[in-house]
N, C-alpha and C positions, 0 to 999 in steps of 0.2 A: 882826239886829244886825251891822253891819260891823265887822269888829278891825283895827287898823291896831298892827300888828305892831313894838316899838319896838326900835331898830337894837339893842341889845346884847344884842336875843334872836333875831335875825334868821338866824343858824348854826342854829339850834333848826330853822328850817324846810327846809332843805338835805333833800333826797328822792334817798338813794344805798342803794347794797348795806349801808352801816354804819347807815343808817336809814331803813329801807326803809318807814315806815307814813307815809301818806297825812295831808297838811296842807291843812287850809284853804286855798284854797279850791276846793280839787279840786271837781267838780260828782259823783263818784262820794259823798261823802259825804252830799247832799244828795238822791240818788235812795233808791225805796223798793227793798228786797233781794229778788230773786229767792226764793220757795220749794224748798227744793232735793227735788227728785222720787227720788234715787236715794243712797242712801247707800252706797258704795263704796271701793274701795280711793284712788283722785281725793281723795275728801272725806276718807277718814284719812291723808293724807299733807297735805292743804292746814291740817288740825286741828293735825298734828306743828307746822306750820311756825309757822303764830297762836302757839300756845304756846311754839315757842323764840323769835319776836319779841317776845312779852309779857314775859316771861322777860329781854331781854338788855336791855329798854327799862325796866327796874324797873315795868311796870304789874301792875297787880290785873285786868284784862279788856280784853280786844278785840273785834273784831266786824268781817268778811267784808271789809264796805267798808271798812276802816281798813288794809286789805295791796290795795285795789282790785278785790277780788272782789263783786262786787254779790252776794252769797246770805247765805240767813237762818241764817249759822250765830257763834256766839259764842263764846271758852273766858273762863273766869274761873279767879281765884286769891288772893281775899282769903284776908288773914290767918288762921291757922287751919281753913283750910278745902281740900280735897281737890281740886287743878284738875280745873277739869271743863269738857266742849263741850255744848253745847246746840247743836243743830238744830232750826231752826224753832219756837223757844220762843213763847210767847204764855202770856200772862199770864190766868190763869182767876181768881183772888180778890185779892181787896188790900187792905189793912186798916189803920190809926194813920195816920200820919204822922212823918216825921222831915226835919229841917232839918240839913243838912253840907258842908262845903268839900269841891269839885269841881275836878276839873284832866282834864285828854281828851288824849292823845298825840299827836293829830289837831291839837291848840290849846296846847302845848308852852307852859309859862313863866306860861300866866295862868288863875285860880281864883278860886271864888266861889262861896256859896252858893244851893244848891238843896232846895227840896221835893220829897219823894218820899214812901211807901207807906214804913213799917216793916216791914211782912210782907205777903208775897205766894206765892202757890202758881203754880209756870211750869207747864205741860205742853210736855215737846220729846222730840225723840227724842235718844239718845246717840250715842253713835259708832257705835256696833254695828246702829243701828237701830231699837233696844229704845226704847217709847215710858214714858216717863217722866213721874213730876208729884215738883216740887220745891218742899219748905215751906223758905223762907228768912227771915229778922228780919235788921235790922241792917245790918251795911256788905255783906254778900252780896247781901243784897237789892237796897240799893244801886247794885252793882254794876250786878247785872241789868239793871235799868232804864235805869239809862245807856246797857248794850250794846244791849239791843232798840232804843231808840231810835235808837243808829246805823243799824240794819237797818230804820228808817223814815223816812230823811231827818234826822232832828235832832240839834243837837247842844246839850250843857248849857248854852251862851251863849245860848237860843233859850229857857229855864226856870228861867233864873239871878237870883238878886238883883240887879239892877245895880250897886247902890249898894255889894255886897262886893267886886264884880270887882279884882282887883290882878294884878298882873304880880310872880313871883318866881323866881330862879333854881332849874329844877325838883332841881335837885344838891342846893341847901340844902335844899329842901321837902322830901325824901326822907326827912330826920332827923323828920319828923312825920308825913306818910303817902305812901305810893307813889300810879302817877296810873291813873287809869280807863283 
């Protein structure tokens, strides 16, 4: 799906030190993420940096390729929930189904609903290396998925209802939920 980006959201796409995460239609966003071999001091400082960009961007999650780094690593930060990095996550069970309005940092200004898994168990490693499996329900879950998916080429417009797709000022949207 092409986005043709409409002029009075068009600042949203400006790629500077004040907004440093990757826009459509970078081709990094569209490539699959390197496996990351080695978990090091490298990877807990590029993890620090995702999380202060999620952070200053009001998002709920990011993912590698979204700061231009091709690796499978992601931190999330839904509501209620304890930020966290996944490395090299992959999804081992997945279960229900849920339907919710989507917005990506990467596609600034325009949302729309997606299906996704309700509950899902990841296996990744953490920061430290420690290999981990993660039960999540709900907008965590959510998350998840969305961010793996950047770490495989796709983005929510590629899974999206079409017919919800809208364009809105992501400042307003924020009084209802932060963006992926």
């Amino acid at each position: 799906m092409e986005i043709v980006v409409p002029e009075e959201f068009r600042y949203l796409y400006v790629q500077n030190d004040e907004r440093p995460v990757v826009k459509i239609p970078d081709p990094v966003l569209r490539k699959v993420a390197a496996e990351v071999t080695k978990v090091g001091k490298k990877t807990d400082f590029f993890i620090d940096e995702m999380m202060r960009v999620m952070r200053k961007a009001n998002g709920i999650g990011l993912a590698g390729p979204q700061l231009g780094v091709s690796q499978r690593i992601i931190v999330i930060a839904p509501h209620d929930f304890k930020p966290a990095a996944l490395i090299n996550p992959r999804i081992i069970k997945a279960e229900g189904e849920q339907i919710g309005q989507e917005g990506c940092l990467s596609i600034p200004g325009l949302y729309g609903d997606v299906k996704r898994f309700d509950y899902i168990e990841v296996e990744a490693f953490d920061r430290k290396g420690r290999e981990l499996v993660y039960e999540l329900e709900g907008l965590p879950a959510r998350v998840v998925q969305h961010e793996i998916d950047h770490l495989d080429g796709v983005l929510f417009i590629d899974k999206v209802d079409a017919k919800t797709l809208h364009w809105q000022d992501p400042d307003r949207h924020l009084e209802d939920e932060e963006e992926i």
